[in-house]
Each structure stands twice: as structure tokens, then as C-alpha cells.
C-alpha positions in Angstrom: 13.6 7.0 -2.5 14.1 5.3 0.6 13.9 1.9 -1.0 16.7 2.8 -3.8 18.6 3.7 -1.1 18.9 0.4 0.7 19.9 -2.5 0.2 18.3 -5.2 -2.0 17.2 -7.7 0.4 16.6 -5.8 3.3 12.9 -7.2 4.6 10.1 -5.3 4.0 6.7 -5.0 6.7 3.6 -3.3 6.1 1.2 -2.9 9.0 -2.3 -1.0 8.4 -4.9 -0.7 11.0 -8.7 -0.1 9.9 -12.0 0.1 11.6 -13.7 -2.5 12.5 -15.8 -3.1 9.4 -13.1 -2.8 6.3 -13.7 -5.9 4.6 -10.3 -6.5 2.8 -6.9 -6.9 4.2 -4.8 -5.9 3.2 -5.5 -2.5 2.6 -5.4 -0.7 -1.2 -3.3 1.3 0.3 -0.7 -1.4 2.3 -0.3 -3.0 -1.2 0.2 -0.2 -2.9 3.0 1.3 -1.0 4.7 -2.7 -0.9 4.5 -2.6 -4.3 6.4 0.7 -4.8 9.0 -0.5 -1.9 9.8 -3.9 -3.7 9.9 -2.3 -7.1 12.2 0.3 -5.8 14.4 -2.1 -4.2 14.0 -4.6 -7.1 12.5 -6.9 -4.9 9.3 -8.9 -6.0 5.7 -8.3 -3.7 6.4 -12.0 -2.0 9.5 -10.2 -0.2 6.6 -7.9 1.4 5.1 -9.3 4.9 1.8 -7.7 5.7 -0.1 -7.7 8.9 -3.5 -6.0 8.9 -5.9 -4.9 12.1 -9.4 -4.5 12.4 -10.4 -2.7 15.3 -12.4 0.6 16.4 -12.9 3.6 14.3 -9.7 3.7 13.4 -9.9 5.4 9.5 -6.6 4.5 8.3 -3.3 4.1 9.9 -0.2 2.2 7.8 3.7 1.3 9.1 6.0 0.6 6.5 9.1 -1.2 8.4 12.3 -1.6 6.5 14.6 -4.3 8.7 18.1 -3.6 9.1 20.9 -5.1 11.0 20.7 -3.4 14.4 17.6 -0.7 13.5 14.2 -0.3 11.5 13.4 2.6 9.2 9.8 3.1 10.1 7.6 5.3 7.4 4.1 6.4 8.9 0.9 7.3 7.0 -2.4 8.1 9.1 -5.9 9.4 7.3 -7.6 10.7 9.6 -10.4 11.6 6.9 -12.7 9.7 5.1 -12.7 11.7 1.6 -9.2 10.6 0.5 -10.5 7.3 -0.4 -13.9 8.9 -2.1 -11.3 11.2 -4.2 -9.6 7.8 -4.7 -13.1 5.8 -6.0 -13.1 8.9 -8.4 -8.9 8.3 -9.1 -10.0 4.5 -10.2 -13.1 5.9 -11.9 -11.5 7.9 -14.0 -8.8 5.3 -14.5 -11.4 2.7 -15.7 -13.2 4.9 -18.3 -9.5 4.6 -20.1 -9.3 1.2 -20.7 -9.8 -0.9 -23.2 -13.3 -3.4 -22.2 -12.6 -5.8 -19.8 -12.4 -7.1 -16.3 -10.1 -5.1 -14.3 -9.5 -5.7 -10.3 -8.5 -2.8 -7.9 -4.9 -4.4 -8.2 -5.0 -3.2 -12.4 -5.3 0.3 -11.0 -3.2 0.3 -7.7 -0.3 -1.2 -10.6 -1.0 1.8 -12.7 -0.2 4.2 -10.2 3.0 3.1 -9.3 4.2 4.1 -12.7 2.4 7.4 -12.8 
């Protein structure tokens, strides 16, 4: 909603913060939500800037920044437990036992719930 609601080309930042030992950057999650922002706006993903941390124990924080003139919508999303992403694994699982055979990436099924 927020995205619909602004203007076209207004820039679009992702910031997500993981523990130490999270291996890919960015985040399912950081892609996901720039995806949704940029279809929203009816932007494409390359109008999306990421910036992804690696530090601590942190389990999952994300900053969506929307850039006006003069101020910055901010949009905050903290996990502060570890079974959303195992219900998540099972989310894909289930996703993957739908299709058709094939090679599939993690983006196939972030892409598929955007339109959900």
C-alpha cells in the first residue's frame, strides 16, 4: 500500500542485518519485500539499493527506506525467532512439490509469493 501510494521514482533502500554466519546477502526476506515495493510502484528490482550486515546474533532485522524530498518513510521488520524461517522452508516445500520438474532457485518461490 505504501508503495501505490507514492510516487513512481521515489528511491527505494533495503537494509537487513543478520547474525554473523547467514551466508547470503541479501536476505530472502530483503528481496522479497523490494520486489513487492518496486512492483507496487511499477518500478523494476534494479531501482532497489540493498545493504546487508553480518554481525552478532542478530536473527533478523530489515529497514525498508522510501526517499522523499525532505523525509524517509522507514518500514521496520525484526524476527526475533528462529521458527519463522523453518515455517518458511516448509512454505517453499510445499511450494516446490507443485511444480512442474525442474530446477527452481529460492527467487522461483519468493516471485510466487508476491502474487499470492
Amino acid at each position: 500500500d505504501a508503495g501505490r501510494a507514492l510516487p513512481h521514482d521515489t528511491p527505494i533502500q533495503i537494509m537487513d542485518n543478520h547474525h554473523q554466519w547467514k551466508k547470503d546477502a541479501p536476505s530472502g526476506t530483503a528481496l522479497l519485500l523490494g520486489a513487492a515495493l518496486a512492483e507496487a510502484m511499477g518500478q523494476s528490482n534494479d531501482h532497489v539499493t540493498y545493504e546487508s550486515i553480518r554481525e552478532g546474533e542478530t536473527i533478523g532485522d530489515h529497514r525498508v527506506s522510501l526517499i522523499l524530498a525532505g523525509e524517509t518513510l522507514e518500514l521496520v521488520h525484526r524476527a526475533s525467532d528462529r521458527t519463522i524461517y523453518a515455517r518458511g522452508a516448509l512454505d517453499a516445500g510445499r511450494w516446490l512439490i507443485e511444480q512442474t520438474p525442474g530446477m527452481y532457485s529460492a527467487q522461483d518461490w519468493l516471485s510466487g509469493l508476491i502474487n499470492r
